[in-house]
C-alpha positions as a LaTeX table, in Angstrom:
\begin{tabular}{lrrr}
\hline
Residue & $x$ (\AA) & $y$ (\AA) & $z$ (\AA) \\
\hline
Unk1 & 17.81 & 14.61 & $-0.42$ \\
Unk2 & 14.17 & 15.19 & 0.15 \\
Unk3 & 12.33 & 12.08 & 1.83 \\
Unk4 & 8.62 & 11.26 & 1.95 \\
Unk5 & 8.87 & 10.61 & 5.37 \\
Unk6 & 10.60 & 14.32 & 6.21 \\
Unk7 & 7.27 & 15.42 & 5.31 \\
Unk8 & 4.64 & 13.43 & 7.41 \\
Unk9 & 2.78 & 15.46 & 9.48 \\
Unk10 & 1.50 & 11.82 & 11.50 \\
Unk11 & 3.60 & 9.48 & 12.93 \\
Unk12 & 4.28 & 6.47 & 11.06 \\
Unk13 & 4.17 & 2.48 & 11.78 \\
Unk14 & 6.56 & 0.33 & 10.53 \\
Unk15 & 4.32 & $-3.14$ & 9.82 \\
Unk16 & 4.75 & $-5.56$ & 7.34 \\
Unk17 & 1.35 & $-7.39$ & 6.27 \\
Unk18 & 0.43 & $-9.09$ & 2.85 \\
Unk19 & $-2.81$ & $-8.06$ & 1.61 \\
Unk20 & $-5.07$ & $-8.83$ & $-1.52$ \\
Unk21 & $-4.71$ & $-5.54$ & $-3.32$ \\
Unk22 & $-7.72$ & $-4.95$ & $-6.26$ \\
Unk23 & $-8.40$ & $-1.95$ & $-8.74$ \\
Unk24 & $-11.08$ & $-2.07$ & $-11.56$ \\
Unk25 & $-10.56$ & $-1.70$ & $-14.83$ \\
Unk26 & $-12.61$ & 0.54 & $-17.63$ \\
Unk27 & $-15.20$ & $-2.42$ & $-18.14$ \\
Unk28 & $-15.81$ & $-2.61$ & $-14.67$ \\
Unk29 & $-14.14$ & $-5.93$ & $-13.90$ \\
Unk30 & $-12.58$ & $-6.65$ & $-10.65$ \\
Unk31 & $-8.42$ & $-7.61$ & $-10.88$ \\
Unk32 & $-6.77$ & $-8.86$ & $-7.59$ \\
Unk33 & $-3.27$ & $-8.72$ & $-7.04$ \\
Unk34 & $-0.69$ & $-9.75$ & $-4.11$ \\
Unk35 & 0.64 & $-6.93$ & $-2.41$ \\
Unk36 & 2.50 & $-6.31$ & 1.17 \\
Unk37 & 1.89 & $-3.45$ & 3.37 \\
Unk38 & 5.18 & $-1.83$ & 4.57 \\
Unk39 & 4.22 & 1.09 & 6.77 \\
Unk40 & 0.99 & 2.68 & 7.74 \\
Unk41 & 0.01 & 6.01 & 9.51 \\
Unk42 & $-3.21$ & 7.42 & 10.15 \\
Unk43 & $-4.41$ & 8.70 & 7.14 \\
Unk44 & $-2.44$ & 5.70 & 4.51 \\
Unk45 & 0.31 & 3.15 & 4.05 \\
Unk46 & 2.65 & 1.98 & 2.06 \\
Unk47 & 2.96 & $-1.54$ & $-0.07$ \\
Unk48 & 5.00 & $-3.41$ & $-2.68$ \\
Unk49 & 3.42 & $-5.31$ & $-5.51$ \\
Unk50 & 4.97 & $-6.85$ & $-8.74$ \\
Unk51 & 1.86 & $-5.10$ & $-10.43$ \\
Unk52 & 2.30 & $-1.62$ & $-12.20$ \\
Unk53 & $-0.10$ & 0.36 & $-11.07$ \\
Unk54 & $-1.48$ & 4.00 & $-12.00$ \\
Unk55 & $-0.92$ & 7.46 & $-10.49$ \\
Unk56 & $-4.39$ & 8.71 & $-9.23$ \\
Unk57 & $-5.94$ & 5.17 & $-9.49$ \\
Unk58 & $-8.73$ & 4.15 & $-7.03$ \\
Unk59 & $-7.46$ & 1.12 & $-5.09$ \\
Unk60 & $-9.28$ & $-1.54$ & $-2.48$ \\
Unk61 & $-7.13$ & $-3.41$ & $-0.32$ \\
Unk62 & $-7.91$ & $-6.58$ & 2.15 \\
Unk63 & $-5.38$ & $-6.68$ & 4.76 \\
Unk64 & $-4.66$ & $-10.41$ & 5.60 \\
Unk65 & $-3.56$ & $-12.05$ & 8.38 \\
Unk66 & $-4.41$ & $-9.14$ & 10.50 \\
Unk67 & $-3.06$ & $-8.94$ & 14.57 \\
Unk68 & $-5.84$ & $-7.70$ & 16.61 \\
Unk69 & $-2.65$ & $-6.54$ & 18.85 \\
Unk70 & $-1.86$ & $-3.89$ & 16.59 \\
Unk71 & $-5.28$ & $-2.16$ & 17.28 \\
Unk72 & $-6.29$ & 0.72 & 17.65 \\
Unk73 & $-3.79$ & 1.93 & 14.56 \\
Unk74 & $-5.27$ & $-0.05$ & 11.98 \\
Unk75 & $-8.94$ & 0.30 & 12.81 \\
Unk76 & $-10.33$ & $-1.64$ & 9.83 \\
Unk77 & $-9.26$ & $-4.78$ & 7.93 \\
Unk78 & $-10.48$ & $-3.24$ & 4.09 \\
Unk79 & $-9.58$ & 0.25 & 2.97 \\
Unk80 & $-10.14$ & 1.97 & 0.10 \\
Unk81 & $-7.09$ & 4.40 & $-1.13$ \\
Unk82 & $-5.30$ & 6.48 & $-4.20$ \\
Unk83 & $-2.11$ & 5.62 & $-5.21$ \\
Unk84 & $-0.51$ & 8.77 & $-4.40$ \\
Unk85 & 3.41 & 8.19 & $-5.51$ \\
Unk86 & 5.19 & 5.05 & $-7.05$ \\
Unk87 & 8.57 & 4.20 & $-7.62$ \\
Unk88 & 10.37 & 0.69 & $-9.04$ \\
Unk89 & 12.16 & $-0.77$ & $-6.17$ \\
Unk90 & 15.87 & $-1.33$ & $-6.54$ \\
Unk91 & 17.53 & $-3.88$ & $-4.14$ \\
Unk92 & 20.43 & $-5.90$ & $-3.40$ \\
Unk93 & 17.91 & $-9.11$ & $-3.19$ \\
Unk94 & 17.23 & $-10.29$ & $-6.67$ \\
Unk95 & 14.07 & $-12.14$ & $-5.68$ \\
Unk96 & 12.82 & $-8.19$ & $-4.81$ \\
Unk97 & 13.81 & $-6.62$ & $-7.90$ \\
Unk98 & 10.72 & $-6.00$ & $-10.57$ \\
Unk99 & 8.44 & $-4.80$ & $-7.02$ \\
Unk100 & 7.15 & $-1.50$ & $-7.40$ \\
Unk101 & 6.79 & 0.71 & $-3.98$ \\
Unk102 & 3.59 & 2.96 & $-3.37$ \\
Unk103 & 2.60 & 5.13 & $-1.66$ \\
Unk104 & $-1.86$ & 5.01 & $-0.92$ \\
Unk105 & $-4.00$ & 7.80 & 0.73 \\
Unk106 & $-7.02$ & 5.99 & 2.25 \\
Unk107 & $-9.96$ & 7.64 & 0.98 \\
Unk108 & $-13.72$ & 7.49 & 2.43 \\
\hline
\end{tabular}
């Protein structure tokens, strides 16, 4: 089976941190959702949200909560990103099911 994280070329950090997760809409409007980071690396993260979200879309997030002690991996504490993969997470955990898993390439 062929896993995202065979093909990193950075090393990973396993972190989990809730954030305020927003995308805009065709008219311009600001939505912000709940989200929690699972993993970042260098150049993106991971996070789980109960909101379906779009392949390609533009994405700011507001990490919350934020340990200076993690420094210097994550160097800022709002990112922009593109959601570069998605999948429905399946879990033993009922209260999990109906999250969706991403995958977001910070962009400048």
């Amino acid at each position: 089976m062929d896993h995202a994280s065979e093909k990193r070329s950075v090393r990973r950090y396993i972190y989990k941190l809730p954030m305020n997760l927003y995308r805009m809409d065709y008219q311009n409007k600001h939505n912000s959702y709940y989200a929690e980071m699972n993993d970042y690396c260098d150049n993106g993260l991971s996070l789980m949200t109960n909101e379906k979200l779009v392949l390609g879309e533009l994405i700011y997030l507001e990490l919350k909560n934020c340990d200076p002690n993690i420094q210097p991996h994550i160097k800022e504490k709002n990112y922009r990103g593109i959601i570069r993969w998605g999948k429905r997470y399946q879990s033993a955990d009922a209260g999990a099911n109906g999250l969706y898993k991403y995958g977001i390439e910070f962009s400048a």
